[in-house]
N, C-alpha and C positions, 0 to 999 in steps of 0.2 A: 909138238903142241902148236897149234897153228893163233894167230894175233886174238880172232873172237875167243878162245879157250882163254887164253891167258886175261883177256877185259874180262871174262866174267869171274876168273881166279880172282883177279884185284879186286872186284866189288867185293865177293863174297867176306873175303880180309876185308878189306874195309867196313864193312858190317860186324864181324866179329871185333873189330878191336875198338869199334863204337859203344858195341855191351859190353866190353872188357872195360872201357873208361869208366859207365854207368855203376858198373858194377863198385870199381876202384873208388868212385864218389860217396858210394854209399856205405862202404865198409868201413869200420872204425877197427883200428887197433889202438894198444894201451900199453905206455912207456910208462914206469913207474923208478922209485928212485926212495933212498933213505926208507927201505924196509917197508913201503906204501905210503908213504909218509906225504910225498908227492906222485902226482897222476896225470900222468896228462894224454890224452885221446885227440887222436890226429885220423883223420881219412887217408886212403891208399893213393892220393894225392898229393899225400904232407901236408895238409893243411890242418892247422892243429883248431881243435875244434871246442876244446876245453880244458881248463886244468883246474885242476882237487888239491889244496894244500889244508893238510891237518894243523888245528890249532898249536898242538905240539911244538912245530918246526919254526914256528914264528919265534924267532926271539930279536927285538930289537940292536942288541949288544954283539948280535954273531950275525949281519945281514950277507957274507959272504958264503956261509956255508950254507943258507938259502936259494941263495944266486948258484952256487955250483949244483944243490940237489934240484934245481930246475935245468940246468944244461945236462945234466944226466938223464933226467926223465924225457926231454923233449927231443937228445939223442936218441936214447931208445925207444923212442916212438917212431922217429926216424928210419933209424934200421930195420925195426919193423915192418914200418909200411914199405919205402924200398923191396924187400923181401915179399911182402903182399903182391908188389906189382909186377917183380921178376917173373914172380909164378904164375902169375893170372895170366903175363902177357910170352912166357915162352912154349906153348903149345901154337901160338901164333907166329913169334918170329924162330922158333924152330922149324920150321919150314919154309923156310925164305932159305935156307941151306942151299936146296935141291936147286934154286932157279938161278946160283950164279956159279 
């Protein structure tokens, strides 16, 4: 593979993993927690873009177990999106293998 092959190899990747960000921006997934109770939708960038708490869960007297079924849903939104972005972005960097 001579120097031009491999500059147009790198554009090309670079190109794709430009639509793979757009894409990652624009997808939403959804961590939820306490049986739906809380919801929370974060982009394939972790950036959490909203959350849903059902009147239900609100209870002044128990503000902890609010706080915890928020760290549960805004984890598994987490992992989710991570997971989103693994997959969108290893048909890209699975082929970075071959070139070292």
């Amino acid at each position: 593979m001579n120097q031009r092959q491999l500059m147009q190899m790198a554009q090309q990747m670079q190109r794709q993993m430009q639509k793979v960000q757009e894409e990652l921006a624009a997808t939403i997934v959804e961590g939820t927690a306490g049986g739906g109770m809380i919801t929370v939708k974060m982009n394939g960038h972790r950036e959490v873009q909203s959350i849903t708490i059902s009147p239900e869960v609100v209870d002044p007297n128990d503000v902890d177990m609010l706080q915890d079924l928020l760290l549960v849903a805004i984890n598994d939104a987490s992992r989710k999106a991570q997971q989103l972005a693994e997959e969108r972005m290893q048909p890209l960097t699975g082929g970075l293998k071959g070139l070292f």
